[in-house]
C-alpha positions in Angstrom: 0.0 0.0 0.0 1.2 3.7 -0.8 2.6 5.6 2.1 0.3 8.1 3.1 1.6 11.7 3.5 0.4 14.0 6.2 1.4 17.9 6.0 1.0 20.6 8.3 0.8 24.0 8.0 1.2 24.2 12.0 -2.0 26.4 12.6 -2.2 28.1 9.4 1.5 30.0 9.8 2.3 29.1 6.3 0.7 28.7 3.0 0.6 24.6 1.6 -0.5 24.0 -1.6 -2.1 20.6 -1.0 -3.1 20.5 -5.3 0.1 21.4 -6.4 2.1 19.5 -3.7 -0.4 15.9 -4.4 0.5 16.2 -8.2 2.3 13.2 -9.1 2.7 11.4 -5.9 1.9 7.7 -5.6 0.0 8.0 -2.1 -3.0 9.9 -0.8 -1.7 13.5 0.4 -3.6 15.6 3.3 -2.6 18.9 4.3 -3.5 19.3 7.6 -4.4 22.6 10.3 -3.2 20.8 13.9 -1.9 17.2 13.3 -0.9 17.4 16.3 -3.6 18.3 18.7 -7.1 18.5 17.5 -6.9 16.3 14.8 -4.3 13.5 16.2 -7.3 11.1 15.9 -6.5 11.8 11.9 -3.0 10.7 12.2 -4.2 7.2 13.7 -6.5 6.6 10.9 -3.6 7.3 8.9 -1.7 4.5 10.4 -4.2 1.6 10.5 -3.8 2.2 6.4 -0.1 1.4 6.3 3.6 3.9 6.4 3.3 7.3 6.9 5.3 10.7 6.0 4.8 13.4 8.3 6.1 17.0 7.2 6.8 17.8 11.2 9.8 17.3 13.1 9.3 19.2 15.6 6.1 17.0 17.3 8.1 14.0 16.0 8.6 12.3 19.6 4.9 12.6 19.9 3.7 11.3 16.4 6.3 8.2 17.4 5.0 7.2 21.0 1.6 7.4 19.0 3.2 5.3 16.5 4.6 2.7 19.1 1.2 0.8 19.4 1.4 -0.2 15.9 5.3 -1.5 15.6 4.6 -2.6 12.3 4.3 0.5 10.3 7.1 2.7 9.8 6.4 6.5 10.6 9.1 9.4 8.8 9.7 13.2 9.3 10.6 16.1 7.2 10.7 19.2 8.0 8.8 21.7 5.4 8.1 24.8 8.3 11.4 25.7 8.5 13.0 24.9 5.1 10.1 26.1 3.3 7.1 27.6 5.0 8.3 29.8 7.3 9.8 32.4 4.9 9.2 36.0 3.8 8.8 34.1 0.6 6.8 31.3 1.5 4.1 31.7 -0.6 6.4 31.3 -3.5 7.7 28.4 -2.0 5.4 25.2 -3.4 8.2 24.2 -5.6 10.8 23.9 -2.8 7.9 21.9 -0.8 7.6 19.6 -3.7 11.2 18.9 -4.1 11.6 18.2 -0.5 8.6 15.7 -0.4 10.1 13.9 -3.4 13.8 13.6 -1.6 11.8 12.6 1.6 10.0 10.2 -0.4 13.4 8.2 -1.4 14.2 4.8 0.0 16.1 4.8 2.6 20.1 4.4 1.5 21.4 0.7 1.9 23.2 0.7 5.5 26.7 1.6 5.6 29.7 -0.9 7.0 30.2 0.1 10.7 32.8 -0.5 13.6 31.7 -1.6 17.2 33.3 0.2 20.2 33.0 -1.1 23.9 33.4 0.9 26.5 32.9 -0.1 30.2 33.4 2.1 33.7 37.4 2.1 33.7 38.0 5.2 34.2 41.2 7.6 34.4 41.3 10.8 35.5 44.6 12.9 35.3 45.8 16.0 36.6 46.6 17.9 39.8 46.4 16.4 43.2 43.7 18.7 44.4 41.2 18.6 41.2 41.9 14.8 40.7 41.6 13.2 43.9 38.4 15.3 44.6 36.3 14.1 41.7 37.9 10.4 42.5 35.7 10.5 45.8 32.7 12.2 43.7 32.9 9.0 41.1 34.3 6.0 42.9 30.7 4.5 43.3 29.7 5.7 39.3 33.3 4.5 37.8 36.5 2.5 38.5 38.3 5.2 39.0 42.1 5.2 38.9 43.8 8.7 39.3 47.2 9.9 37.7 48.8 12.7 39.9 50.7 15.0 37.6 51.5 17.6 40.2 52.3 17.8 43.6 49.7 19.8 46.1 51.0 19.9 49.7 47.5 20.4 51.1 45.3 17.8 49.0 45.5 14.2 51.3 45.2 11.2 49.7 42.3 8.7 50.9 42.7 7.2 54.2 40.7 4.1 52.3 42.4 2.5 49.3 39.7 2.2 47.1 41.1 3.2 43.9 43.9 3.1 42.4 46.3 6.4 42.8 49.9 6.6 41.0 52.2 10.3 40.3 53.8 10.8 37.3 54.7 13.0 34.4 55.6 12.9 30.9 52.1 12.3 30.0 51.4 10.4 26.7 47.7 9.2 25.4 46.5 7.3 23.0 43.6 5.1 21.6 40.4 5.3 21.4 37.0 4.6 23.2 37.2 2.0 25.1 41.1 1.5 24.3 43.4 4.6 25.8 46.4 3.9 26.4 48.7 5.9 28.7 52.2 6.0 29.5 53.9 7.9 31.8 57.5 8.4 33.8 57.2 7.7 37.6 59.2 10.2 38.9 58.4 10.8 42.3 60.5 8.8 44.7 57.1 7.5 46.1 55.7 4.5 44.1 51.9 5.5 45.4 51.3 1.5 44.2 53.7 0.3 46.7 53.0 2.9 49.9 51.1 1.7 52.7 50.3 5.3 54.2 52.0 5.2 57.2 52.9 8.4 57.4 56.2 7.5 58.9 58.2 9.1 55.8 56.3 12.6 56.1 57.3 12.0 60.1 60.9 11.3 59.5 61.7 14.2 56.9 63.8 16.9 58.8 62.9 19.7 55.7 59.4 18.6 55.5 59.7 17.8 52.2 57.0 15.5 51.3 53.5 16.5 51.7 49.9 14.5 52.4 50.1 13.8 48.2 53.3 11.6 48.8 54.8 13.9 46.7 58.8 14.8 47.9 59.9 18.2 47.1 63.2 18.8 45.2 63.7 21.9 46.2 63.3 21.2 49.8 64.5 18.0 49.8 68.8 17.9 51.3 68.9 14.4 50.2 69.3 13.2 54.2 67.4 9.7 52.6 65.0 9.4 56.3 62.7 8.9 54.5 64.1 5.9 53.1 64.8 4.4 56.2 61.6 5.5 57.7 60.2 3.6 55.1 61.8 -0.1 55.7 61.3 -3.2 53.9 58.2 -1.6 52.1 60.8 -0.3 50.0 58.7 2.7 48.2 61.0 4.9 48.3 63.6 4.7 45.9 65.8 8.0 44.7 67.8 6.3 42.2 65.2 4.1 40.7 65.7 3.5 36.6 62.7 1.8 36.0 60.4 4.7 35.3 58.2 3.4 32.6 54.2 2.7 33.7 51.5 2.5 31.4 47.9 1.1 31.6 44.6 1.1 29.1 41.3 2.6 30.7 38.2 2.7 28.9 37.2 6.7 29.5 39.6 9.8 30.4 39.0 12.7 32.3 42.0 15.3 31.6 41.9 18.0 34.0 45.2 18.9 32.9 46.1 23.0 32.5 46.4 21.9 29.0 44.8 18.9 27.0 46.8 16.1 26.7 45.3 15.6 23.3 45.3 18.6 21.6 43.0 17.8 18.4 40.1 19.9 16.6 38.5 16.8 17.2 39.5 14.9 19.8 37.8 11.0 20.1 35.1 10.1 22.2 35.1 9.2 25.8 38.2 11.6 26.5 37.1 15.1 28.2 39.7 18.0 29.1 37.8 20.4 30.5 39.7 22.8 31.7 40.0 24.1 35.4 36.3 25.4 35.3 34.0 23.4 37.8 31.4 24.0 35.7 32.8 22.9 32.6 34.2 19.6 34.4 30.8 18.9 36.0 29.7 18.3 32.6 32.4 16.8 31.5 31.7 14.4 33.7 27.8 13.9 32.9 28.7 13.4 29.5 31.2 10.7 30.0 28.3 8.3 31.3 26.7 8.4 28.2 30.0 6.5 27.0 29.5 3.6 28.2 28.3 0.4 26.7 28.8 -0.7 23.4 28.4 1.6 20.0 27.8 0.2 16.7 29.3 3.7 14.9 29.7 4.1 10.8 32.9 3.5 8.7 32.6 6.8 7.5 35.3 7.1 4.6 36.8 3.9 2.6 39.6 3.6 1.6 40.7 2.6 -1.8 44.6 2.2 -1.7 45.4 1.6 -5.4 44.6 5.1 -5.8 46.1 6.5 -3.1 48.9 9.6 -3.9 50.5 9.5 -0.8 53.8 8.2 -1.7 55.6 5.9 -3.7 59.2 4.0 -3.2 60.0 6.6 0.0 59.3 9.4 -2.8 56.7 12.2 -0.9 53.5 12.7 -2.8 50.2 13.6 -1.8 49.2 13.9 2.5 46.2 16.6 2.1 44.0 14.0 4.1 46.8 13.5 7.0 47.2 17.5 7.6 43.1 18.1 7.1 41.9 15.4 9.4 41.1 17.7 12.6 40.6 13.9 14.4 44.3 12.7 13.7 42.7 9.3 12.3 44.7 9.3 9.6 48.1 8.6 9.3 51.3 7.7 6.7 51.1 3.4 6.2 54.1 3.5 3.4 52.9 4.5 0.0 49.4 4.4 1.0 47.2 6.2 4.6 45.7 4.2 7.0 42.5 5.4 8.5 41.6 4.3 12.1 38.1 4.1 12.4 37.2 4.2 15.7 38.7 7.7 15.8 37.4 9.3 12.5 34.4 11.5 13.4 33.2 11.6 9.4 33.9 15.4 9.3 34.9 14.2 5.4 37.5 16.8 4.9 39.6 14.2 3.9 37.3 13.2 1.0 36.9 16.6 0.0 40.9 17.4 -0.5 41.3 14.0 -1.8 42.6 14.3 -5.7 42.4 10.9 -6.7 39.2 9.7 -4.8 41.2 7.1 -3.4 38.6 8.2 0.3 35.2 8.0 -0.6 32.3 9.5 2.2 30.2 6.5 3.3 28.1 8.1 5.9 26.3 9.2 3.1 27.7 7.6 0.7 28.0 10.2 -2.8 25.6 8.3 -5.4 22.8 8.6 -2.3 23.7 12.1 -2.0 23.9 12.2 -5.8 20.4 10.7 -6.1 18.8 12.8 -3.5 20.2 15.8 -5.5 19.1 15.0 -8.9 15.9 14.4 -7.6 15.0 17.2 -5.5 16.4 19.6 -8.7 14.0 17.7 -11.0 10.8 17.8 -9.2 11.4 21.4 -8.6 11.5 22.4 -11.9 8.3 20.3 -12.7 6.4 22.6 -10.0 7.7 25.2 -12.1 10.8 26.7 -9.5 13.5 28.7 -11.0 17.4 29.5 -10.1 17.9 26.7 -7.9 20.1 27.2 -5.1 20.9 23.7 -3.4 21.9 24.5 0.4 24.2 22.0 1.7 24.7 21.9 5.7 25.7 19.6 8.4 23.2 17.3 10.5 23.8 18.9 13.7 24.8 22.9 13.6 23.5 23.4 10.1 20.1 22.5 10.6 19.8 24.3 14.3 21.3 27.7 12.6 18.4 27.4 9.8 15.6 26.2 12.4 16.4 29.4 14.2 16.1 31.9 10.9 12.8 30.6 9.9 11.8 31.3 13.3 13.7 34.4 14.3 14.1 36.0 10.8 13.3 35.7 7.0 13.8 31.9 6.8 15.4 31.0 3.5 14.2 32.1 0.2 12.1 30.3 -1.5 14.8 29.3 -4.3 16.8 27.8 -1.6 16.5 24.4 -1.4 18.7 23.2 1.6 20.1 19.4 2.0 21.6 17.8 5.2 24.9 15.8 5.1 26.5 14.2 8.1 29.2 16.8 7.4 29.1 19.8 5.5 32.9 19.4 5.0 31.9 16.3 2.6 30.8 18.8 0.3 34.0 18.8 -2.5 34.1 19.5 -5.6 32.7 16.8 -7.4 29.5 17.6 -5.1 29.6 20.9 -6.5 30.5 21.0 -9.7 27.7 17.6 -10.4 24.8 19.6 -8.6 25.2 22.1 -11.5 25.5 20.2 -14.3 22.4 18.6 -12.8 21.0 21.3 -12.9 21.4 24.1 -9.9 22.2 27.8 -10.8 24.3 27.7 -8.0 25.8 26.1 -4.7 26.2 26.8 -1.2 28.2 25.5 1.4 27.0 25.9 5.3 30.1 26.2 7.0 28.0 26.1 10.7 30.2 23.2 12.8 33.3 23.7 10.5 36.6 23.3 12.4 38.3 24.8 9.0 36.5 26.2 5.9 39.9 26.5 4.2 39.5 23.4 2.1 35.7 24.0 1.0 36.7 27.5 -0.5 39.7 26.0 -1.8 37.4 23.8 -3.9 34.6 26.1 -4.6 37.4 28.6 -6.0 38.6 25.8 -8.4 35.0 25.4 -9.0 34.3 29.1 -9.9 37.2 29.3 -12.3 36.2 26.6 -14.3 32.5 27.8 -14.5 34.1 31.5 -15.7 36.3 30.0 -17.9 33.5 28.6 -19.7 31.5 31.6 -19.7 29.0 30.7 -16.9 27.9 34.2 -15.3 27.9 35.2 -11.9 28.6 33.9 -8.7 28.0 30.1 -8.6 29.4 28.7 -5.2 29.6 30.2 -1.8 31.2 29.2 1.5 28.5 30.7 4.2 30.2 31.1 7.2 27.7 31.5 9.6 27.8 31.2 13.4 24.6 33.2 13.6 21.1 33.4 12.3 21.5 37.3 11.0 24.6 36.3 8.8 23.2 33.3 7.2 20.2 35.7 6.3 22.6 38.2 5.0 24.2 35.4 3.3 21.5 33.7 1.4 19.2 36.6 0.4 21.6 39.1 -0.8 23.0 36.5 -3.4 21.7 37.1 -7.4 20.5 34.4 -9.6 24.0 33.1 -11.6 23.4 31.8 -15.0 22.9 27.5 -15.0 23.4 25.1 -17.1 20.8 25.0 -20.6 19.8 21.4 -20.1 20.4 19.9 -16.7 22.4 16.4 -17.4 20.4 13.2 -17.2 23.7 11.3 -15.4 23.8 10.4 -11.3 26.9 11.2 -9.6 28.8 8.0 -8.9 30.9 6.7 -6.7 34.6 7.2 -8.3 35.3 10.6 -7.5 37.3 11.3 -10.6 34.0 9.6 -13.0 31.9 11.8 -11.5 34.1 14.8 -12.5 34.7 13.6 -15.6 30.9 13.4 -16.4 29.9 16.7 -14.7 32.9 18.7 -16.6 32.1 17.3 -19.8 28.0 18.2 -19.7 29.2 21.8 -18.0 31.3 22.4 -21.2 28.6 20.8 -24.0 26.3 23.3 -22.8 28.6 26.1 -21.9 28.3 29.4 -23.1 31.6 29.8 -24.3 33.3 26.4 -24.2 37.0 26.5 -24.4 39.5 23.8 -24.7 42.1 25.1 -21.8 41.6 27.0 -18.6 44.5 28.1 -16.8 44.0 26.8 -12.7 45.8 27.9 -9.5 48.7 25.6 -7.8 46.7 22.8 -5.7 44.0 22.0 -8.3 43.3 18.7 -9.1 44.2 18.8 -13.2 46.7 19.4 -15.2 49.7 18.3 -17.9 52.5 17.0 -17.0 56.0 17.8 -19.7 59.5 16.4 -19.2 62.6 18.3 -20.6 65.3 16.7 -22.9 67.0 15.2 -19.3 64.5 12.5 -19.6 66.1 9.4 -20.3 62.7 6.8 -20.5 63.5 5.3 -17.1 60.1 5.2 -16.5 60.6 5.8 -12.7 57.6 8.6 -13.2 55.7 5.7 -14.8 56.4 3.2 -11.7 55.5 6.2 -9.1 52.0 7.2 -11.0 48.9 6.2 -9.2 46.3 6.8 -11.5 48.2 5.3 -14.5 48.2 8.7 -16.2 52.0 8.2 -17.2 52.2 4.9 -19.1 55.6 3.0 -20.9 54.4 2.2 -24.7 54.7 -1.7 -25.3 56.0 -1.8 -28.7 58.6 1.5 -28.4 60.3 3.2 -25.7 58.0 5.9 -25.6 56.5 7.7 -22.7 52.3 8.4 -22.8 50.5 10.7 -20.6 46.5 10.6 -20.2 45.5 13.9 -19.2 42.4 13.4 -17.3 43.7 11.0 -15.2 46.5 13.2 -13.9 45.9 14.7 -10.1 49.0 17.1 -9.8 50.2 14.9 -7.2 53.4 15.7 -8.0 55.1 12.1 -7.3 56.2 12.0 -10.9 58.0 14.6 -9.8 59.4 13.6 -7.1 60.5 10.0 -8.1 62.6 11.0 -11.7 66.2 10.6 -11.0 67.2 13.6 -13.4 64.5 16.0 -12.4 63.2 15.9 -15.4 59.2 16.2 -15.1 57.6 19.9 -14.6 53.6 19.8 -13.5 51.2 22.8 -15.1 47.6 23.0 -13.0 45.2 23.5 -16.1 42.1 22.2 -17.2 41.6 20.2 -20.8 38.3 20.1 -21.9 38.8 17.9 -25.3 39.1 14.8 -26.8 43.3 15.2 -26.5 42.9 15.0 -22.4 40.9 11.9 -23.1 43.5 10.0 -25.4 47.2 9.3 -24.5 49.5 11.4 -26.0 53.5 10.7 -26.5 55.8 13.1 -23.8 58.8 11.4 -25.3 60.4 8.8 -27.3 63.9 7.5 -28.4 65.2 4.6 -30.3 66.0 0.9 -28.6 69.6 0.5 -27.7 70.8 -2.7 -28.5 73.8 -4.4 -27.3 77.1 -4.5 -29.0 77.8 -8.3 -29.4 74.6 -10.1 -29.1 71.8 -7.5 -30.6 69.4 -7.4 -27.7 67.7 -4.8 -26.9 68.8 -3.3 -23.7 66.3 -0.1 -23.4 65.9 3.6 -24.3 69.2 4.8 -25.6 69.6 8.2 -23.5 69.3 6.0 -20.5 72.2 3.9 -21.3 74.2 7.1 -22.8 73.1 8.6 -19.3 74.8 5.6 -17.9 77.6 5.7 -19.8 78.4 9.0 -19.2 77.8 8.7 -15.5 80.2 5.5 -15.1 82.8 5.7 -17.6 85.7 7.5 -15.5 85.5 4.8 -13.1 88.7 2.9 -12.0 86.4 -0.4 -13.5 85.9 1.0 -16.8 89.3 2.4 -17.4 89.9 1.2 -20.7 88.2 1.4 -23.8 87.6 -2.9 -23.4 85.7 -2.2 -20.0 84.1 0.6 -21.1 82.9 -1.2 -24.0 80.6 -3.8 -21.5 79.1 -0.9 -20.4 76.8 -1.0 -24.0 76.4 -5.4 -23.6 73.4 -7.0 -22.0 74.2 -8.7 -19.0 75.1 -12.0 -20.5 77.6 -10.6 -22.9 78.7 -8.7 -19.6 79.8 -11.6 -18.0 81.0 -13.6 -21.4 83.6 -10.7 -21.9 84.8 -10.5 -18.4 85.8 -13.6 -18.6 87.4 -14.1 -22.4 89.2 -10.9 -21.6 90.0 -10.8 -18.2 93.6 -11.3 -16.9 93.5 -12.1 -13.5 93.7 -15.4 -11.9 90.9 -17.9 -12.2 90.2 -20.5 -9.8 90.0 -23.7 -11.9 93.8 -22.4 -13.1 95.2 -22.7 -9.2 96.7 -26.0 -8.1 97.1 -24.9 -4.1 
């Protein structure tokens, strides 16, 4: 049975067209005055008839619990007041309402691969006597607590009952994740807290009063008279010369009260707080850290693909945008390819975004969902007859609280502004952008509310834009709205002018190679353009581009071997060097990897069939060898060794030198028809 579709124009505060909205969907639309009061009884005649969509998300908890007595129909939400309706053009704003009923209409994306992370009540807390031991007693009975004194405080006492672990130490390292930190620190303190029974007798027996009710000795008071030591006795926890320093453990939850974070990340991984030295700001530290424990299942958020990967070849440097834009630190150098640790990615999707090759994908949504979700919300608002589409793209979280609050504190968004929710708005790149306009937007913008850095999305839309003016596309086309209040994304998105679109939207979906999906976009965006060009000149960083080698080259192919979208290719029947332009990312490993320096990278953009086919750099005739005839490779590379070797003591004279031009085999024949030295089947002792 068709879903049924229940709107609201939440007590007549916008205008619904329930006519023009009902045109062309499959199920029976309503537009309703108070779904959710007076005519509730509506909505559960609605469910007895099967799934419903409900245009409300803010009554959603209600519609659900009303929902719960019927577990076998599914219940949805979208919101239309605040994306649509509430707007100084909401009367204008049917089209809008019908493209977000068709996107909420989609079937729901197949699930995503995910990672499970465990987390039970071990919990650390570091820092300062004082701070430490004091929220130890508030959470021994919550957590099992162990405390890591990184300071010494004369006044703080340590517990007269042992009921938690308590150790001192500095040199503070953490790592891990959720359910996995692992800490290591120097024991310093003369004091092993572990071993220390509490008798006080060392605080008793130190002349300069040295050691406090922390345990903690002094240096500066301390005159090294060691009564301590003997105070202490066969417990033997004092030791001033100890040299094994090294303790470690793995805890499940951290609470840093350290002056500064241990973990100093954008984004630093879930179940470790540092809140400061604020009470306040601890207290709900803490609060929040229950709400870590148990077990997670949590989204792979990027994959990984690593036969694309840029990042390096044979120790040669290439490509690490994702490593220095991952604000979580979950990505990291693993030889010529990254490894991306899971349970600490937070799927910002930055590292998608600067990503040349595609080698990380988004998952969490994956593009072709996003893809689908755009081409269909562009098409059914042109059927309702919208114009100068703007697609808004924002994150799940700060994007859609900082457009709930202009709908209801100012102008809303206008009504050509369609907006879309990501996980992240970071995932937005540029084959995001650039497909949503072949598609068929006038124009794109990017939400930067939640952002840690907006560098690498106006990085891309500036590519973007200079493609789109190269091609004669007018006006403005993307935009970076960086937001942290309701007044500036007003400012933002209503004092922006229609740019001119594309003639005939393109009929393709985006997919989910990264450099397809370009491919496809760039090559509808200059069919239709309005004055298509074969070149366009880009700025250093961007994506394209030709790659030329100078008369140094000598065909060693190195640049071949380092290339990781096969854009540089070795001929098979000549020694001739190919390059495919349309493959090439500017990674610059090509670069990097030829012996005699010999490759130079230009950024451009070729928009004909030459960037499509391969095209010779270089080639040179076969040397062969001088006494057999086989071929041995390209002839500047063994001229290049030649020169290189032939005033070596080895090849003094002209017979050595001569083996320099054999095969290997011939090599060896020579060397021993022509060599005078001894040979061993010529010695009797």
């Amino acid at each position: 049975m068709a879903r049924q579709i229940r709107l609201c124009d939440c007590n007549r505060s916008f205008a619904v067209d329930e006519k023009a909205l009902a045109a062309g969907i499959p199920g029976p639309l309503k537009v309703h005055h108070e779904l959710c009061r007076r005519e509730i009884g509506e909505f559960e005649s609605a469910l007895a008839c099967g799934d419903v969509l409900v245009g409300c998300t803010q009554e959603a908890a209600l519609f659900a619990e009303v929902a719960a007595e019927r577990p076998a129909v599914r219940i949805d939400f979208f919101n239309l007041r605040e994306n649509a309706g509430w707007s100084a053009e909401g009367r204008g704003a049917t089209p809008k309402m019908a493209a977000l009923l068709a996107a909420a209409m989609l079937p729901e994306p197949d699930p995503v691969a995910g990672v499970t992370l465990a987390a039970g009540r071990n919990l650390l807390i570091v820092g300062e006597a004082g701070a430490a031991l004091g929220w130890a007693e508030r959470l021994a009975g919550r957590f099992e607590v162990s405390v890591l004194l990184t300071g010494a405080s004369r006044d703080a006492e340590l517990p007269l009952e042992r009921r938690y672990p308590v150790w001192s130490g500095a040199g503070v390292t953490l790592s891990g994740h959720l359910g996995a930190f692992d800490a290591v620190w120097a024991q310093q303190n003369p004091i092993d807290l572990d071993l220390c029974v509490r008798c006080n007798a060392c605080i008793r027996a130190c002349p300069e009063g040295a050691i406090g009710w922390d345990y903690q000795v002094d240096a500066a008071r301390c005159r090294a008279h060691r009564a301590c030591v003997a105070a202490c006795g066969t417990v033997g926890a004092i030791d001033f010369a100890r040299t094994d320093t090294r303790r470690e453990g793995r805890f499940d939850l951290v609470l840093d009260l350290s002056p500064e974070a241990l973990l100093r990340r954008v984004e630093p991984p879930q179940g470790y707080a540092a809140p400061g030295r604020d009470p306040l700001d601890q207290a709900l530290a803490v609060q929040a850290l229950d709400e870590f424990v148990g077990e997670f299942e949590k989204p792979r958020y990027v994959a990984l693909d690593a036969k694309l990967c840029a990042h390096s070849r044979s120790r040669k440097a290439g490509c690490s945008n994702c490593i220095e834009a991952c604000a979580a630190e979950a990505i990291s150098s693993a030889g010529d390819a990254v490894r991306v640790d899971p349970y600490l990615c937070q799927g910002c999707g930055t590292c998608s975004t600067v990503c040349p090759t595609g080698a990380l994908a988004p998952q969490y949504p994956r593009v072709e969902d996003v893809g689908l979700r755009v081409k269909t919300v562009l098409a059914r608002y042109r059927e309702a007859g919208g114009e100068d589409a703007c697609l808004l793209f924002h994150s799940a979280e700060a994007g859609r609280a900082l457009i709930e609050r202009l709908a209801r504190r100012g102008k809303g968004l206008p009504a050509r502004v369609i907006p879309l929710e990501l996980w992240s708005a970071d995932a937005a790149g540029l084959d995001l952008m650039l497909g949503s306009l072949a598609l068929g937007a006038c124009q794109v913008a990017v939400l930067a509310a939640g952002t840690h850095d907006a560098a690498p999305l106006w990085a891309q839309a500036a590519h973007a834009q200079t493609i789109l003016a190269g091609l004669g596309y007018a006006g403005e086309h993307l935009r970076v709205i960086e937001a942290e209040d309701w007044p500036a994304l007003e400012a933002a998105s209503w004092d922006w002018s229609p740019a001119q679109g594309v003639s005939r939207p393109a009929s393709f979906r985006l997919v989910p190679r990264k450099r397809d999906t370009l491919d496809l976009a760039l090559r509808h965006l200059h069919a239709v353009a309005p004055a298509p060009v074969t070149e366009i000149a880009l700025k250093a960083g961007a994506p394209f581009g030709a790659v030329a080698v100078s008369d140094a080259c000598t065909l060693c192919m190195a640049c071949v071997g380092a290339c990781p979208t096969g854009a540089l290719s070795a001929a098979a029947d000549a020694m001739r060097l190919g390059f495919l332009e349309k493959s090439c990312v500017q990674c610059g490993l090509c670069a990097n990897a030829c012996p005699e320096s010999a490759v130079a990278l230009t950024p451009r953009l070729r928009l004909d069939d030459a960037a499509r086919r391969v095209v010779p750099l270089k080639e040179a005739e076969i040397f062969h060898c001088v006494r057999c005839g086989t071929a041995m490779g390209a002839k500047p590379m063994i001229d290049a060794m030649f020169a290189r070797l032939a005033g070596h003591s080895m090849f003094a004279s002209e017979a050595q030198r001569r083996r320099l031009h054999m095969c290997a085999d011939c090599r060896v024949i020579d060397l021993m028809e022509n060599e005078n030295g001894a040979k061993a089947w010529n010695m009797t002792e």
